[in-house]
LOMI-713908 format. One record per residue (C-alpha): residue in three letters; x, y, z; residue number from 1. Coordinates in nm, 2 decimals. Layout:
# residues N
<pt resn="ALA" x="X" y="Y" z="Z" resi="NUM"/>
...
This chain:
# residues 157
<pt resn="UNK" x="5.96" y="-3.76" z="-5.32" resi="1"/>
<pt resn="UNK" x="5.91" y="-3.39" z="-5.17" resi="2"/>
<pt resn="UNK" x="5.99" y="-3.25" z="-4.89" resi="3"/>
<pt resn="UNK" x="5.88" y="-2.94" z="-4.72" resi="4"/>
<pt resn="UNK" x="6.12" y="-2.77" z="-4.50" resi="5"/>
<pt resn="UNK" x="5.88" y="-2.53" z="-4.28" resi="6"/>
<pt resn="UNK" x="6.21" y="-2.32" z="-4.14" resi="7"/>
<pt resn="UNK" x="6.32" y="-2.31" z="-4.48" resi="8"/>
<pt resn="UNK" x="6.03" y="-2.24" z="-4.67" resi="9"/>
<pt resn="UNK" x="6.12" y="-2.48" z="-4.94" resi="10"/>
<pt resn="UNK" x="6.01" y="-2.77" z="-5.11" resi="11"/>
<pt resn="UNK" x="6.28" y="-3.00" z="-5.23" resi="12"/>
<pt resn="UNK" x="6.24" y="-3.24" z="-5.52" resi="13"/>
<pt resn="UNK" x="6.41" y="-3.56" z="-5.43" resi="14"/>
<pt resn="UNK" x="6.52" y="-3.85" z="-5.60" resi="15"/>
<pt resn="UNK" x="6.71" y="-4.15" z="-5.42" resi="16"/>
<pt resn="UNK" x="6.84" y="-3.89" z="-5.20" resi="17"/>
<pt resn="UNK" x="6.92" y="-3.61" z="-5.41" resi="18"/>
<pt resn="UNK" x="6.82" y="-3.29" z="-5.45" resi="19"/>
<pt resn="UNK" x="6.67" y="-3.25" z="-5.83" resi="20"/>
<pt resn="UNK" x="6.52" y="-2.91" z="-5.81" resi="21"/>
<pt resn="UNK" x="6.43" y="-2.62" z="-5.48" resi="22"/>
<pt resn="UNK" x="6.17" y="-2.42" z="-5.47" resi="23"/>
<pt resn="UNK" x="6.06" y="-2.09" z="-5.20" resi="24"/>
<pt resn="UNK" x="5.70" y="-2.21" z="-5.05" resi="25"/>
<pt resn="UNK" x="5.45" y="-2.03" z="-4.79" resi="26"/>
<pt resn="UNK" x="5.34" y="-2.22" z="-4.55" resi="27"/>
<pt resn="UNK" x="5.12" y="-2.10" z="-4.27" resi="28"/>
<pt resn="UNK" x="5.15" y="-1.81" z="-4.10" resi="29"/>
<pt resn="UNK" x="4.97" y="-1.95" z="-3.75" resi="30"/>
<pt resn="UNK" x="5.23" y="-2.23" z="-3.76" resi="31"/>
<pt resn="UNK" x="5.24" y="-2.59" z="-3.76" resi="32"/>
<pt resn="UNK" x="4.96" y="-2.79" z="-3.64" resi="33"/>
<pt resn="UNK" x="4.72" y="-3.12" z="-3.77" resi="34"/>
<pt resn="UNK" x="4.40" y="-2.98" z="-3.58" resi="35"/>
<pt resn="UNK" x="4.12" y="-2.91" z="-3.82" resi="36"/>
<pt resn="UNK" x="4.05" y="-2.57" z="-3.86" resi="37"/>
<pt resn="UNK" x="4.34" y="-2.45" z="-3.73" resi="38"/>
<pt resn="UNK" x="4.46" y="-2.30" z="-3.99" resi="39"/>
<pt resn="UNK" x="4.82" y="-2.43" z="-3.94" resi="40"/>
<pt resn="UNK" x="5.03" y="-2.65" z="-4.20" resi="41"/>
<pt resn="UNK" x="5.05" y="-3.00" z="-4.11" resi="42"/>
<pt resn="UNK" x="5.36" y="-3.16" z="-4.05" resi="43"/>
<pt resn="UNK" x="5.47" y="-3.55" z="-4.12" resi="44"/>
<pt resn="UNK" x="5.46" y="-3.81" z="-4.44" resi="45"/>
<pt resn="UNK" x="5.14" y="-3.69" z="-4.69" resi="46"/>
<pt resn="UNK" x="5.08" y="-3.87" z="-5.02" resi="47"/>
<pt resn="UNK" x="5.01" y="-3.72" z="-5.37" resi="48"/>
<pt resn="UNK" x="4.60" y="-3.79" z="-5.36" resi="49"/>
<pt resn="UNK" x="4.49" y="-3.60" z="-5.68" resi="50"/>
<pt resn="UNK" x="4.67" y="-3.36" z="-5.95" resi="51"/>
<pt resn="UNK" x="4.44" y="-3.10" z="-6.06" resi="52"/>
<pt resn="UNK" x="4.47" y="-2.83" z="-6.31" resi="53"/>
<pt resn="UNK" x="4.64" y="-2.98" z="-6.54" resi="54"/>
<pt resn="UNK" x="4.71" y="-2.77" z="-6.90" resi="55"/>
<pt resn="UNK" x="4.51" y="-2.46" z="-6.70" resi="56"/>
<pt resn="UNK" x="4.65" y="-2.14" z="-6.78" resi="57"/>
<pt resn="UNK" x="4.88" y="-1.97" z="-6.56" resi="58"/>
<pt resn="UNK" x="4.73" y="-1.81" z="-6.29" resi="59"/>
<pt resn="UNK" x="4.39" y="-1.99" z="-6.35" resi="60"/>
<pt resn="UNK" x="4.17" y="-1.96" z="-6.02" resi="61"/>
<pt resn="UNK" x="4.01" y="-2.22" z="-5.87" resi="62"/>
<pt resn="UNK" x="3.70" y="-2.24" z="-5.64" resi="63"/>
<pt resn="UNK" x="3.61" y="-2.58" z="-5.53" resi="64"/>
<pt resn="UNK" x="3.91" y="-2.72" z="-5.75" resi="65"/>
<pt resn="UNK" x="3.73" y="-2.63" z="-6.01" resi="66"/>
<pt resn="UNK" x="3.87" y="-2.38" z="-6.29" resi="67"/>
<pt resn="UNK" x="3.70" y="-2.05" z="-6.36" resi="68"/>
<pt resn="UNK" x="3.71" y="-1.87" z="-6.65" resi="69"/>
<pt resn="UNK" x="3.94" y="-1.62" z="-6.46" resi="70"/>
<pt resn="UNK" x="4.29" y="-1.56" z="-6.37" resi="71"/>
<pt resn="UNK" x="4.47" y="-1.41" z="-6.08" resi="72"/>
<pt resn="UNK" x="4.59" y="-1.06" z="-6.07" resi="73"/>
<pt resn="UNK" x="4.94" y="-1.13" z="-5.91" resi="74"/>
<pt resn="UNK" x="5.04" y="-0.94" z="-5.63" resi="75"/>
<pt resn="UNK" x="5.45" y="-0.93" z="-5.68" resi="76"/>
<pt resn="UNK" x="5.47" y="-0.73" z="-5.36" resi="77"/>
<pt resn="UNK" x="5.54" y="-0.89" z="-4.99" resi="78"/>
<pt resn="UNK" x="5.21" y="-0.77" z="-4.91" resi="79"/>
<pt resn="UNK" x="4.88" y="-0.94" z="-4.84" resi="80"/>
<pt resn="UNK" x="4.56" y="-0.86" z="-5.04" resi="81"/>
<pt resn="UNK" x="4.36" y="-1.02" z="-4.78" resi="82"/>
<pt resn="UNK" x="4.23" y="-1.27" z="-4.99" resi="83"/>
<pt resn="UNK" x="4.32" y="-1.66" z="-5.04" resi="84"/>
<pt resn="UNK" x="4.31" y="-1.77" z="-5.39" resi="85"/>
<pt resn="UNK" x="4.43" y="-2.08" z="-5.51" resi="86"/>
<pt resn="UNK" x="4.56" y="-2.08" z="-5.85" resi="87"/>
<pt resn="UNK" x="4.74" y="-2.25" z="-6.13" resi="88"/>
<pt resn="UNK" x="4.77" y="-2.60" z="-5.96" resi="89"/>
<pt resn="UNK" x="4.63" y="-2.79" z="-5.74" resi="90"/>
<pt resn="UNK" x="4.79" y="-3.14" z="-5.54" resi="91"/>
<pt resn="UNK" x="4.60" y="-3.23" z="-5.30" resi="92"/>
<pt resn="UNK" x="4.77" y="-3.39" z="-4.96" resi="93"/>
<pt resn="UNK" x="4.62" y="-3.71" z="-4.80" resi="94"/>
<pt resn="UNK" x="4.87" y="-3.82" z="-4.47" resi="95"/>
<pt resn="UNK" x="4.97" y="-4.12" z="-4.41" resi="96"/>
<pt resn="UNK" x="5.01" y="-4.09" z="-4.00" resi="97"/>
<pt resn="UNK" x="4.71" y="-4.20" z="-3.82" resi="98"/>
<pt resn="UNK" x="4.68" y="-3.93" z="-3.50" resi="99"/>
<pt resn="UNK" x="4.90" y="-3.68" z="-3.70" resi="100"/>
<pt resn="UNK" x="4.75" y="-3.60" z="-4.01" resi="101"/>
<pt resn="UNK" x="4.54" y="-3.90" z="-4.08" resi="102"/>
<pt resn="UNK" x="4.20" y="-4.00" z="-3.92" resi="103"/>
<pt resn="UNK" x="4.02" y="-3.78" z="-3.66" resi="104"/>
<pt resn="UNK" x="4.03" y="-3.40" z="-3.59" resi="105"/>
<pt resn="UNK" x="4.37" y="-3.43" z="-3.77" resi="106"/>
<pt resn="UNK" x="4.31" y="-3.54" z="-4.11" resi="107"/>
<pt resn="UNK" x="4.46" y="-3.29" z="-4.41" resi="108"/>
<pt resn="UNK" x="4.25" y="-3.42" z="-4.67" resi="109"/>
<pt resn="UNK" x="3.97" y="-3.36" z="-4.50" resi="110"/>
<pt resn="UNK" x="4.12" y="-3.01" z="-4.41" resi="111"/>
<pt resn="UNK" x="4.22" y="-2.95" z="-4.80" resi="112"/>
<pt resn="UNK" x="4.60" y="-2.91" z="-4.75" resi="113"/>
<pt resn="UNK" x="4.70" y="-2.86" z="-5.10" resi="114"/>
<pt resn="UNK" x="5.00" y="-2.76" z="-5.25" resi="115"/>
<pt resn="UNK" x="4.90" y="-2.49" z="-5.51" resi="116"/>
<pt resn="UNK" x="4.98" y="-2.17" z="-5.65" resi="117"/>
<pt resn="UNK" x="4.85" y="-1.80" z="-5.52" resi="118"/>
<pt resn="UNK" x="4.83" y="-1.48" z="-5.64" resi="119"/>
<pt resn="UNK" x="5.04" y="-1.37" z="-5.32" resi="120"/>
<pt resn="UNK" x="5.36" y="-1.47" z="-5.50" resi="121"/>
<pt resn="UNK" x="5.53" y="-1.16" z="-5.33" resi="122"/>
<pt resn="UNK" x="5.51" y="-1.33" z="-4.98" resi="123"/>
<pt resn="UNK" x="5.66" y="-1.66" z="-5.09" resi="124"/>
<pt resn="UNK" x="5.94" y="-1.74" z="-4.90" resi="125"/>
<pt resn="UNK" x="5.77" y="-1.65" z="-4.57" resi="126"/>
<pt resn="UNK" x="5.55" y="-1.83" z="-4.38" resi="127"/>
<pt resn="UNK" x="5.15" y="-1.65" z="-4.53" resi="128"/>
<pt resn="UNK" x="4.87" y="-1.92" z="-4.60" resi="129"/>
<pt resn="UNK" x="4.64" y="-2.07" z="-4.38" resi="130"/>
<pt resn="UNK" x="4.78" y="-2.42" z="-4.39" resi="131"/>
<pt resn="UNK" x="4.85" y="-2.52" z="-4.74" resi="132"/>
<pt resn="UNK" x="5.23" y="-2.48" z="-4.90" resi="133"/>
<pt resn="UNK" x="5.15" y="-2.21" z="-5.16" resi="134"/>
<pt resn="UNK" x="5.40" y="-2.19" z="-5.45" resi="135"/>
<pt resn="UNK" x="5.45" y="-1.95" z="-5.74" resi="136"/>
<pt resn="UNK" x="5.25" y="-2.03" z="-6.06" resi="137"/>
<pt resn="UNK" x="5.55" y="-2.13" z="-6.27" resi="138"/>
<pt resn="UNK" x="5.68" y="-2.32" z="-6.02" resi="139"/>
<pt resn="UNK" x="5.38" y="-2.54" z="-5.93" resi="140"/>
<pt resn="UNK" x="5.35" y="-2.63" z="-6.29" resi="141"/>
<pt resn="UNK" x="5.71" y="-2.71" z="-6.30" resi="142"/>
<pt resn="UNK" x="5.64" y="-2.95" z="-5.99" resi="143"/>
<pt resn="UNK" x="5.27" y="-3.06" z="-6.10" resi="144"/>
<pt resn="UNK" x="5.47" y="-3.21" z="-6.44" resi="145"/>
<pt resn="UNK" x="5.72" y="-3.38" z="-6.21" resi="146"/>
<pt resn="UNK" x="5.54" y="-3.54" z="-5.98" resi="147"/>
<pt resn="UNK" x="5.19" y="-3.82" z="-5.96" resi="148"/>
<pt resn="UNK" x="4.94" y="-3.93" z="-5.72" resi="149"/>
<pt resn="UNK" x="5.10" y="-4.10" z="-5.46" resi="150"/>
<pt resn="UNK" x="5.44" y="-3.92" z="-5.45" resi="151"/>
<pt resn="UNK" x="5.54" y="-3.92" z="-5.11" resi="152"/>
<pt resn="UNK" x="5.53" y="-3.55" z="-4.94" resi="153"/>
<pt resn="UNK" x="5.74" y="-3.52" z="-4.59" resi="154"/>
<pt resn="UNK" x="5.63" y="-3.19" z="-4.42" resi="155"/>
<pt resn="UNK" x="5.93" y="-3.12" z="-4.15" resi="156"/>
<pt resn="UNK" x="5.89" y="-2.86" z="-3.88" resi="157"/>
């Protein structure tokens, strides 16, 4: 299991209640929120619904989850490029709370709430994206090989 601590900007690895492995995360800089496009992270119980990316090179950008034949120029700074690339890793966040993330104008599959890498790896730790929970790129392949479709992902505000 995962969870997402939105104060903390962290994503915890769990397993029967113990921490395996922390990570810094971004999560949206407009807050949290279920409404579609509002640009806000979604909070509550998500699944796992699809692992992409896998054995993409570091960095690898994606545009419509698909790999280009490109990689990311990282920006190590705490600055934003005012771009949103989504790199390295893709998992892709179905929820599992009808009227909170699930069904509706609320629905963050429908949204595409992933949990993926980004080229702004200088703002991790703050709250940047526009609703996903970016990562570094060698951390979201450390997580993508720990994890499956249907691991459980709590998002806590």
């Amino acid at each position: 299991m995962c969870l997402v601590s939105i104060p903390e900007q962290a994503l915890h690895l769990l397993e029967e209640d113990r921490v395996l492995r922390s990570w810094p995360v971004s999560t949206s800089r407009y807050g949290i929120g279920a409404q579609n496009d509002s640009m806000k992270t979604p909070p509550g119980a998500h699944r796992i619904a699809e692992c992409i990316g896998d054995g993409t090179a570091l960095h690898t950008v994606f545009k419509g989850r698909v790999a280009q034949a490109q990689t990311a120029e990282v920006e190590v700074e705490p600055r934003a490029t005012g771009r949103e690339c989504i790199t390295t890793r893709i998992l892709w966040l179905d929820g599992l709370e009808p009227g909170v993330n699930k069904d509706g104008e609320m629905d963050s599959y429908r949204r595409y709430i992933y949990i993926h890498g980004t080229h702004e790896e200088g703002l991790i730790g703050q709250a940047a994206s526009i609703g996903c929970v970016r990562m570094r790129g060698v951390d979201v392949v450390e997580l993508f090989d720990r994890v499956s479709v249907d691991t459980l992902v709590l998002i806590l505000p």
